[in-house]
LOMARBA-8882 format. One record per residue (C-alpha): residue number from 0; residue in one letter; x, y, z. Coordinates in Angstrom, 2 decimals, always signed. Each point is the difference from the previous one (the first is absolute). Example, Ala and Ser with C-alpha at 12.3 -4.5 7.8 and 13.67 -1.06 7.14 Angstrom:
REM residues 2
pos	code	X	Y	Z
0	A	+12.30	-4.50	+7.80
1	S	+1.37	+3.44	-0.66
This chain:
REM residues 455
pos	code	X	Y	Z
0	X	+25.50	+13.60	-17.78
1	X	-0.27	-2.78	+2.35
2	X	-2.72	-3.18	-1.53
3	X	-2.56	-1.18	+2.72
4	X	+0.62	-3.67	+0.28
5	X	-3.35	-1.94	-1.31
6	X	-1.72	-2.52	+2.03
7	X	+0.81	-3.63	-1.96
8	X	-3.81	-1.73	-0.57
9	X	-2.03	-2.68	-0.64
10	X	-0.93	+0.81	-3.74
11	X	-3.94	+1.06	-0.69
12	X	-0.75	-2.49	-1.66
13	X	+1.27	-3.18	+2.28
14	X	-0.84	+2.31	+3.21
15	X	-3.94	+0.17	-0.85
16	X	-0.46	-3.40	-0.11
17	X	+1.67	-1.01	+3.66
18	X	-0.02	+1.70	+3.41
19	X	+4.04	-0.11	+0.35
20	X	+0.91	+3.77	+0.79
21	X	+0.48	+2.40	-2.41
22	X	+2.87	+1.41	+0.97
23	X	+3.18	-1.46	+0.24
24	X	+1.99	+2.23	+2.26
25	X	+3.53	+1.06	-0.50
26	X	+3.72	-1.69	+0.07
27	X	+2.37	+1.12	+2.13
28	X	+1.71	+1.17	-3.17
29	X	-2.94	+2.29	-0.60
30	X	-0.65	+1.04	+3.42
31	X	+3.57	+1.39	+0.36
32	X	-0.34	+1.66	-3.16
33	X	-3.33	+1.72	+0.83
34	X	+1.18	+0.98	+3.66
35	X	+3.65	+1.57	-1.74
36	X	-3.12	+2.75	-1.80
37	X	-0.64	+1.20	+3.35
38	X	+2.18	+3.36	+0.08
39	X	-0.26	+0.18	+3.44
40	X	-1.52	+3.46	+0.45
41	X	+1.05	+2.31	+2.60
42	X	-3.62	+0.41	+1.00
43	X	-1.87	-3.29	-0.86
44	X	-3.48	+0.29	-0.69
45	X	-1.16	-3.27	-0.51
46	X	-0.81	-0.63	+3.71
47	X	-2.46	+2.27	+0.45
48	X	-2.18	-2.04	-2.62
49	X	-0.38	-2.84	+1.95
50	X	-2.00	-0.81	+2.74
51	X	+2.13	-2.15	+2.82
52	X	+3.09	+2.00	-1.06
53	X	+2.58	-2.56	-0.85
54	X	+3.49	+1.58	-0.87
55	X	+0.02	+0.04	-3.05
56	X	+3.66	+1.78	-0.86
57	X	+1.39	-2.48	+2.63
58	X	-1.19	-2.85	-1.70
59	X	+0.85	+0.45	-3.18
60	X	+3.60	+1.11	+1.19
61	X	+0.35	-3.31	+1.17
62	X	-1.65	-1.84	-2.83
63	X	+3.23	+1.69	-2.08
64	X	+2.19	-2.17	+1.46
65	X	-1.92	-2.78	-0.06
66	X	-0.37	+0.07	+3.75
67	X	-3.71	-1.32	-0.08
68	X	+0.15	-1.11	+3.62
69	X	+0.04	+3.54	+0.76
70	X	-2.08	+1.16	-1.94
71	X	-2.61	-2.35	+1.16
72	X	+0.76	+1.04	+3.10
73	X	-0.42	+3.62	+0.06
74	X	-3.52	-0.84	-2.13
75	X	-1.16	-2.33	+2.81
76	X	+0.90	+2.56	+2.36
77	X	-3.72	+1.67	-0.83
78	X	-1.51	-1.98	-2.74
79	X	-1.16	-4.28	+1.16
80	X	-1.36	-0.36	-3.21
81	X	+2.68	+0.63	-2.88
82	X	-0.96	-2.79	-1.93
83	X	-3.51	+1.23	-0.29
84	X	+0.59	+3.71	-0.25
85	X	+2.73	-0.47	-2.57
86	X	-2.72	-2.06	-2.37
87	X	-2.86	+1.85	+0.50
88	X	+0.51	+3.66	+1.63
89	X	-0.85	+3.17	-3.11
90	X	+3.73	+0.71	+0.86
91	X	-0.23	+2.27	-3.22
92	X	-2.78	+2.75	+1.82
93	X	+2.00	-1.15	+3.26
94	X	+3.73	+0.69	+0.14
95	X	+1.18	-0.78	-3.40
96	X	-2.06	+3.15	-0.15
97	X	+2.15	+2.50	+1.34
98	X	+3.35	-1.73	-0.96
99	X	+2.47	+2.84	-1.19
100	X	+1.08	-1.83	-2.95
101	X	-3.07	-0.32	-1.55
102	X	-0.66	+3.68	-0.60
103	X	+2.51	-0.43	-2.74
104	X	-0.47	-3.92	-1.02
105	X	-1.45	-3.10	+1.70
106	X	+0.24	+0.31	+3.38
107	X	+1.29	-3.39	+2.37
108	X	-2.13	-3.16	-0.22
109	X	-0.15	+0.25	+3.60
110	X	-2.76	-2.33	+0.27
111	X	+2.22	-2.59	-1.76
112	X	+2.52	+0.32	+2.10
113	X	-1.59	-0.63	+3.10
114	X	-1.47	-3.02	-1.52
115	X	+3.49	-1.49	-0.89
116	X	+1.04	+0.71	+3.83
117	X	-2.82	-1.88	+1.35
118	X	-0.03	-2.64	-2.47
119	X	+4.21	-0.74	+0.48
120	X	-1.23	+0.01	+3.87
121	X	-2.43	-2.57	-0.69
122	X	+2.44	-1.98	-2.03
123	X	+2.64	+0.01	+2.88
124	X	-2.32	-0.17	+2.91
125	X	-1.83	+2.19	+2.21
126	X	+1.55	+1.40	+2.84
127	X	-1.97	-0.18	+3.40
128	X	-1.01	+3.11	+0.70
129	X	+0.91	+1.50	+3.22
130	X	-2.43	+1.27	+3.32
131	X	+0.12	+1.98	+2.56
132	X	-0.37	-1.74	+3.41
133	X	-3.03	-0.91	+0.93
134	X	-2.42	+3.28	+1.22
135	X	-3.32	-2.27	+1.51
136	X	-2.39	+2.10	-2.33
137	X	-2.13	-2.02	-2.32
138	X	-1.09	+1.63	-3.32
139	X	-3.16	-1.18	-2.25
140	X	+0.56	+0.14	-3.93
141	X	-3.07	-0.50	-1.76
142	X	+0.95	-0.83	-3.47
143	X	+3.20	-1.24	-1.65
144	X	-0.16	+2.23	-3.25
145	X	+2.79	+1.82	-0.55
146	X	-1.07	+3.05	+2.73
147	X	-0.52	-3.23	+2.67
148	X	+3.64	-1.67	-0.68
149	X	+1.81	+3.63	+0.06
150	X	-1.85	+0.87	+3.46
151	X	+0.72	-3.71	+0.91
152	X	+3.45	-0.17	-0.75
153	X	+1.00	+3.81	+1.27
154	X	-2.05	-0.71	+3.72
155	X	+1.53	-3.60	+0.28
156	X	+3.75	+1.67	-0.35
157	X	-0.69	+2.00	+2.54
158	X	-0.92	-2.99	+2.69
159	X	-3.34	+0.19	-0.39
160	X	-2.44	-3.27	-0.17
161	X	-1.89	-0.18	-3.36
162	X	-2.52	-2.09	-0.62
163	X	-1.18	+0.72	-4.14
164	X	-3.76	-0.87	-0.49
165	X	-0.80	-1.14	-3.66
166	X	-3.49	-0.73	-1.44
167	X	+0.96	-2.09	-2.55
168	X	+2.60	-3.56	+0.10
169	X	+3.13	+1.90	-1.09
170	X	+1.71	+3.21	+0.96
171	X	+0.74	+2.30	-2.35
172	X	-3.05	+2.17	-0.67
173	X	-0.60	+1.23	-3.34
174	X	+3.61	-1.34	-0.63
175	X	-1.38	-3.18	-0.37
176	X	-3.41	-0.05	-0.78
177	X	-0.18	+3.04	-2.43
178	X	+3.56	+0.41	-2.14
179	X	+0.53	-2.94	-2.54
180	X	+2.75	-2.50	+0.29
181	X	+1.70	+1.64	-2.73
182	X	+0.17	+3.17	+1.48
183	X	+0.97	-1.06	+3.42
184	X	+1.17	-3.63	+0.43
185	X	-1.74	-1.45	+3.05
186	X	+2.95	-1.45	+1.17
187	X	+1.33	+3.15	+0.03
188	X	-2.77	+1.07	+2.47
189	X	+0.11	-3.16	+2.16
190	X	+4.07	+1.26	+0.39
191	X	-0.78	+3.05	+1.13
192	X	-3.27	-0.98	+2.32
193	X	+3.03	-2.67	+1.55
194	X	+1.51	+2.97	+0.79
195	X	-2.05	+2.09	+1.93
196	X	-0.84	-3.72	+1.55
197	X	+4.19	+0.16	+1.06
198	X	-0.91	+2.77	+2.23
199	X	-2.48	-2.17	+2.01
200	X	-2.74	+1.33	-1.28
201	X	-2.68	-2.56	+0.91
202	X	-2.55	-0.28	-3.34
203	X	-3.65	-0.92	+0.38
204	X	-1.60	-1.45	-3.30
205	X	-3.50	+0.02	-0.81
206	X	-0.89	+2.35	+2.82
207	X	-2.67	+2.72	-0.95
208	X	+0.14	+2.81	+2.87
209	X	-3.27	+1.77	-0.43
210	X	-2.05	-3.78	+0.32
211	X	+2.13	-2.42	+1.84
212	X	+1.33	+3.08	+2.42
213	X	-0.78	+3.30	-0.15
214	X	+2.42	+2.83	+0.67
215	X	-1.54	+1.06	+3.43
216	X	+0.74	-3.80	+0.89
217	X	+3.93	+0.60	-1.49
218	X	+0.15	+3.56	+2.60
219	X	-0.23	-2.66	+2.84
220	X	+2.11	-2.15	-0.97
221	X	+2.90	+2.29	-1.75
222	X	+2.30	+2.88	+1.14
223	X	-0.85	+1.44	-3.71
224	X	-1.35	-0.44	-3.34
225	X	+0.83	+0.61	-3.49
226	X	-2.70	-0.20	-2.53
227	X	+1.38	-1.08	-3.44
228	X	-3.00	-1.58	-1.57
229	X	-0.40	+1.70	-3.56
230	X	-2.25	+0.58	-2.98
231	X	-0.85	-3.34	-0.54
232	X	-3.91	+0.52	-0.90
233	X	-0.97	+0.44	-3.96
234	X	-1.48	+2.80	-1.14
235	X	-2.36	-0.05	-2.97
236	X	-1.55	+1.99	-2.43
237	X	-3.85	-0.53	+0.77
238	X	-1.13	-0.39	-3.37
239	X	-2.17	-2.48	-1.50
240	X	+1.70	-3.77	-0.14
241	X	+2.24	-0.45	+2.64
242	X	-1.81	-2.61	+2.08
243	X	+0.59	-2.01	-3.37
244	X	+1.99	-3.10	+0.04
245	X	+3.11	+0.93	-1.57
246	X	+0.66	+3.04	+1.78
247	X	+2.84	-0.03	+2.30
248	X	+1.65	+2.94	+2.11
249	X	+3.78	+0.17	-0.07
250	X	+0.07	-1.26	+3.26
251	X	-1.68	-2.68	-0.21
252	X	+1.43	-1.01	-3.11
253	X	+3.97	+0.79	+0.97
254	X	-0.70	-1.70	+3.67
255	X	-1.26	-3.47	-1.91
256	X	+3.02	+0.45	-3.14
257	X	+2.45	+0.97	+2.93
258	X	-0.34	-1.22	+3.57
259	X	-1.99	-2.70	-1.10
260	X	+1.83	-0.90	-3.48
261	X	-3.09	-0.83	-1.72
262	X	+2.05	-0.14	-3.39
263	X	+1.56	-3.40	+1.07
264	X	-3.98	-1.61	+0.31
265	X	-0.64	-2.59	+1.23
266	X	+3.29	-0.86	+1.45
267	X	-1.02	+2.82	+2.30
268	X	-3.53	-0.33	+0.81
269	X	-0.63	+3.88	-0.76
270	X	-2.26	+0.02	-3.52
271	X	-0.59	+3.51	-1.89
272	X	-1.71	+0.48	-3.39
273	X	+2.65	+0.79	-2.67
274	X	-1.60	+2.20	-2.21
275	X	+0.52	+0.34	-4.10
276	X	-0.82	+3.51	-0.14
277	X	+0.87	+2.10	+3.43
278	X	-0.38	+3.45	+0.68
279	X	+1.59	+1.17	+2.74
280	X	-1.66	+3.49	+1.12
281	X	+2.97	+2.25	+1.62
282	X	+3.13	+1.37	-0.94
283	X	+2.25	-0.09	+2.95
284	X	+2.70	-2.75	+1.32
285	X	-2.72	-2.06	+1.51
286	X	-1.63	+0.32	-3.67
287	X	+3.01	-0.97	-1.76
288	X	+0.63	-2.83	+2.29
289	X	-3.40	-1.71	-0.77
290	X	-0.13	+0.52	-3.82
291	X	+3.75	-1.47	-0.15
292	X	-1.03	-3.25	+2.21
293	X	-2.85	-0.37	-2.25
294	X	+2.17	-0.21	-2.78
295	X	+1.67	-2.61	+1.54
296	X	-3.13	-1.81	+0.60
297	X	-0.36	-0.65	-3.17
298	X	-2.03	+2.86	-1.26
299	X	-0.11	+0.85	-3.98
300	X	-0.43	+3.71	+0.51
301	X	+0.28	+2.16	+3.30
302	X	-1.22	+3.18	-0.07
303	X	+0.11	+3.18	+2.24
304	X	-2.40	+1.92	-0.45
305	X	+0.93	+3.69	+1.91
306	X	-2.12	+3.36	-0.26
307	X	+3.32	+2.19	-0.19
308	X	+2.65	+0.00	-2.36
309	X	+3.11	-1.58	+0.13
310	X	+1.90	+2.89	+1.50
311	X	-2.44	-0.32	+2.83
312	X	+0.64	-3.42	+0.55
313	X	+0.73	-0.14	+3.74
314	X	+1.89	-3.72	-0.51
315	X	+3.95	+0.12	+0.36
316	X	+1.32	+0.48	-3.57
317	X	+2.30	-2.87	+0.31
318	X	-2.97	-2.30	+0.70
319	X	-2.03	+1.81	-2.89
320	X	+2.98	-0.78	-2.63
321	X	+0.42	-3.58	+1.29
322	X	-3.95	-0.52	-0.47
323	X	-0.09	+1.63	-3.51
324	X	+2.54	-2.58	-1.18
325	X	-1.86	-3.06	+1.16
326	X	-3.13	+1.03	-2.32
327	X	-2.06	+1.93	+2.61
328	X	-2.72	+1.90	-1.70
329	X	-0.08	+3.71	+1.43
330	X	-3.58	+1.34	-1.21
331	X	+0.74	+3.69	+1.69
332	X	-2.66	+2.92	+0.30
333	X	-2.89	-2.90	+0.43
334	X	-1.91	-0.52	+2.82
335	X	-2.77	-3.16	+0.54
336	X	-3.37	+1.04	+0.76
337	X	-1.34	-3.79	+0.19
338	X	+0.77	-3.32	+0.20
339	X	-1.52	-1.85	-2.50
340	X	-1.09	-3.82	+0.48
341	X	-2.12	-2.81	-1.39
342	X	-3.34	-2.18	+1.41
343	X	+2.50	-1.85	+1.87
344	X	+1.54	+2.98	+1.74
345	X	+3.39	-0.23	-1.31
346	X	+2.08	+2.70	-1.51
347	X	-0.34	+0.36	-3.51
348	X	+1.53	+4.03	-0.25
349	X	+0.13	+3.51	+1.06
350	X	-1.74	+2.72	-0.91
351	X	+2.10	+2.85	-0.10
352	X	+0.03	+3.48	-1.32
353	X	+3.08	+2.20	-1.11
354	X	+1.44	+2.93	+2.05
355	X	+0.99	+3.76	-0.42
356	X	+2.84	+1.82	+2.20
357	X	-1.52	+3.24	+1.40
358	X	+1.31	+1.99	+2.62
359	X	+2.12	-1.22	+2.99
360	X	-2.06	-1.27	+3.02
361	X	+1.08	+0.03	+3.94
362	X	+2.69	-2.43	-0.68
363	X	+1.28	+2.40	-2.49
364	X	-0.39	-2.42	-2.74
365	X	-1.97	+0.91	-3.16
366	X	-3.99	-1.04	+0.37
367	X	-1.00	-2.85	-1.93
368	X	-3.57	+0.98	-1.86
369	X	-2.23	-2.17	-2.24
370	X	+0.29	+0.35	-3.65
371	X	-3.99	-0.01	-1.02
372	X	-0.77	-3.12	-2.64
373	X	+3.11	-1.51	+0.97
374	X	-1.83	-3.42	+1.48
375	X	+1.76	-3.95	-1.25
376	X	+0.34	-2.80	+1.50
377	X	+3.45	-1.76	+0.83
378	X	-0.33	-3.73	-0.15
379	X	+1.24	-2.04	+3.10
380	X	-1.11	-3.09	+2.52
381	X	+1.94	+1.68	+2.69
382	X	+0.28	+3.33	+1.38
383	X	+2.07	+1.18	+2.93
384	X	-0.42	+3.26	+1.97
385	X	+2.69	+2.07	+1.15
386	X	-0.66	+2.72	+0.95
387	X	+0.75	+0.00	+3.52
388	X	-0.01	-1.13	+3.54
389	X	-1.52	+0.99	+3.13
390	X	+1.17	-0.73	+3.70
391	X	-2.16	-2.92	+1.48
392	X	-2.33	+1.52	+2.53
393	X	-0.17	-3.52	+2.00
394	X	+3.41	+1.81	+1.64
395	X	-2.31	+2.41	+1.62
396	X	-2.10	-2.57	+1.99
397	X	+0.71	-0.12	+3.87
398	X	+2.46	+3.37	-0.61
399	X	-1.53	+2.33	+2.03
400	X	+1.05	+3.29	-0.72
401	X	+1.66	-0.55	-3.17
402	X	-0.94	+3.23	-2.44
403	X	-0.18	-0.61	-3.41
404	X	+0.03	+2.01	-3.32
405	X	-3.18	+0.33	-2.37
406	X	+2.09	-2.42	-2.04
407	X	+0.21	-2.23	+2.54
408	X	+3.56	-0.07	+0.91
409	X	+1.49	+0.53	+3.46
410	X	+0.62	+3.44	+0.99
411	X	+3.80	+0.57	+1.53
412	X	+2.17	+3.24	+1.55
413	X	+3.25	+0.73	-1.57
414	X	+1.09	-2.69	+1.84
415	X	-1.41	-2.81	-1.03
416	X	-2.11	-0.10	+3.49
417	X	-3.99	-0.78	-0.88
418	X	-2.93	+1.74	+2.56
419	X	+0.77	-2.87	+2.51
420	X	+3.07	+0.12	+1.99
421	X	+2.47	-2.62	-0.07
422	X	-1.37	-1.01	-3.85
423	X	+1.73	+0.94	-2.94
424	X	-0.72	-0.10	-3.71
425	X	+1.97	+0.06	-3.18
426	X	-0.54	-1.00	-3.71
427	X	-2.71	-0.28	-2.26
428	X	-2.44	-0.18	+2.72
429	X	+0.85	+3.44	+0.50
430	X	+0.61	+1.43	-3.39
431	X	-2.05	-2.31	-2.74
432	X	+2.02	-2.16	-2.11
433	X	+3.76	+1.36	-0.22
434	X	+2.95	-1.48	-0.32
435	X	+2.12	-2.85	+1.81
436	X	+2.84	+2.65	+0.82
437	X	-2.43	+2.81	+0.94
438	X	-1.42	-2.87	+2.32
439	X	+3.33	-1.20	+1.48
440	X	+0.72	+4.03	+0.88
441	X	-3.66	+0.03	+1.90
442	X	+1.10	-3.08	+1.95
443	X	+3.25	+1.35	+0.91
444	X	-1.21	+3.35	+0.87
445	X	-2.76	-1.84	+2.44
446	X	+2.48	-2.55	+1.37
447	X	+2.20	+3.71	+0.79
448	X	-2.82	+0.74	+1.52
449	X	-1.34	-2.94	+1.98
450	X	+3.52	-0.27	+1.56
451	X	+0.16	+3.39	+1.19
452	X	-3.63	-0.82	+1.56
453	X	+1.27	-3.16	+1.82
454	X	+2.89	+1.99	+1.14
């Protein structure tokens, strides 16, 4: 039986009290062994689990000789953002899914393996990438999440003219604003945004489309569009307390921790209130994220508080594990019902009431139901929410034409191709909050798309 190489790390108890990342990536010593598990199937399976199709049997072939210019190579050949997607993609529901191998043992730490490409790439150098002569079409990208730079970077290869719009004063998307430092370096990032910037895409900073122009404005001026905006508004519960001050979203709370790097106050002018006693309401990635930056913040207990059980938790497990042994509090089948506070309006607590698994709902995920009598309060001074994001509507202003879902989110065709012509969409703007990869195949599909539309 062939041993699944582990990923070296920072130890728990160093790692919780710094934003360094977490994980340490492999050697070549342990890449090399990891690729040599790959038993090179006659009918690989892994590729069908992921979403811009990189080949990964080709790859890994090459990573067994230690060829990892090749191997970089044939990634890069559909995937601009291996850095990223080998940190952060749920390679274990994606490919490492339906890896042969692991029907019997572990199957290859694909994800890690990509990772160590990119990384030895970034270590050596870049390469520029290569274009296609010039075609005279000029292509709008609205957003430079992950769905933006895959549309931007497969349109610009083609000899297109990209110009990326970004609301905020980095590129990057939720890349840089929403996933910790020591989940995804933002150097790391900034290499990969550098990039897609190779290519001659042509960013825009600090440019809201929706208020200073409006899509019908970007039809004038543009051959096409691509619409890669996100889910970047909070939801919340609507219960009693959460105009108290104390109460954060995720959003708000990552975006000032990440983008702004509010932890290294006041040599960045970017203040947040670092809590004793946090709750973070949520239990996926973005809730993980939070409670484990709050930690670092200084916090003597983080909590998340999460109306399923942990089987339910939707969270990677990796991240789960890694926040369990830095201390995080999971207080599972409880759900807040009101935020508590004093005559000054601050957070002083939750009440919250314990939960009951009864039969599965839509999702096909057991019903949570209140146990009767089952009212306490959990102590705190800060409480985040996540449980959720929305797209922005502001997107929608000036598009006429533009059909949206009840949820908000951008209706598309198989393609990619929204109810205007010429404008396509892709990412969580169209789906709800998903993930990076899931994102990157949206942009890809649309930039497909968009190409065949210029042509």
């Amino acid at each position: 039986m062939s041993v699944r190489q582990p990923m070296p790390a920072q130890p728990a108890d160093v790692r919780a009290h710094n934003f360094k990342e977490v994980a340490l990536g492999y050697t070549q010593e342990q890449a090399v062994a990891e690729a040599e598990r790959c038993i090179e199937c006659k009918n690989p399976q892994c590729v069908k689990g992921c979403p811009v199709n990189i080949d990964i049997p080709a790859f890994i072939k090459s990573m067994k000789t230690s060829d990892f210019d090749s191997a970089i190579d044939k990634i890069k050949e559909t995937n601009s953002l291996p850095a990223v997607c080998g940190r952060v993609c749920p390679q274990e529901t994606q490919c490492e899914m339906y890896c042969i191998l692991g029907k019997k043992e572990e199957p290859v730490a694909i994800g890690r393996l990509e990772r160590f490409c990119a990384d030895y790439e970034l270590e050596k150098g870049v390469k520029a990438p290569q274009r296609a002569p010039p075609t005279g079409k000029h292509v709008a990208v609205v957003g430079s999440g992950p769905a933006g730079l895959a549309a931007a970077s497969d349109l610009a290869k083609e000899g297109h003219e990209v110009t990326m719009f970004e609301a905020l004063h980095s590129a990057g998307g939720v890349l840089i604003y929403g996933i910790p430092e020591f989940r995804l370096p933002k150097d790391i990032v900034q290499e990969e945004v550098d990039y897609i910037g190779q290519l001659g895409v042509d960013m825009k900073p600090g440019y809201v489309i929706g208020k200073i122009k409006t899509i019908d404005e970007l039809k004038n001026e543009f051959d096409a569009i691509f619409l890669g905006t996100g889910a970047g508004l909070p939801n919340f519960m609507g219960i009693d307390g959460e105009n108290l001050n104390g109460v954060y979203s995720a959003n708000e709370f990552l975006t000032r921790v990440n983008l702004m790097k509010a932890y290294q106050f006041p040599e960045y002018d970017t203040p947040i209130k670092k809590g004793k006693h946090v709750i973070v309401v949520g239990g996926g990635n973005v809730a993980m994220d939070a409670a484990r930056c709050a930690l670092r913040l200084g916090a003597d207990e983080v909590s998340i508080v999460y109306r399923r059980s942990d089987e339910e938790l939707p969270a990677r497990r990796e991240e789960i594990e890694h926040a369990k042994e830095e201390g995080i509090v999971f207080r599972l089948l409880t759900n807040p019902v009101k935020i508590l506070g004093d005559e000054k309006l601050m957070v002083t607590g939750a009440e919250c009431v314990k939960m009951e698994l009864g039969e599965p709902d839509d999702s096909g995920r057991r019903r949570p139901q209140v146990i009767e009598g089952s009212e306490h309060v959990v102590y705190a001074d800060i409480v985040i929410m996540a449980i959720g994001t929305s797209p922005n509507p502001l997107i929608f202003e000036g598009a006429e034409g533009l059909e949206a879902s009840k949820w908000g989110t951008i209706i598309v065709d198989e393609a990619g191709m929204t109810s205007i012509d010429g404008v396509c969409a892709g990412g969580d703007v169209v789906t709800g909050a998903a993930t990076v990869i899931s994102a990157m195949g949206a942009g890809k599909l649309a930039a497909s798309t968009i190409n065949e539309y210029l042509e």
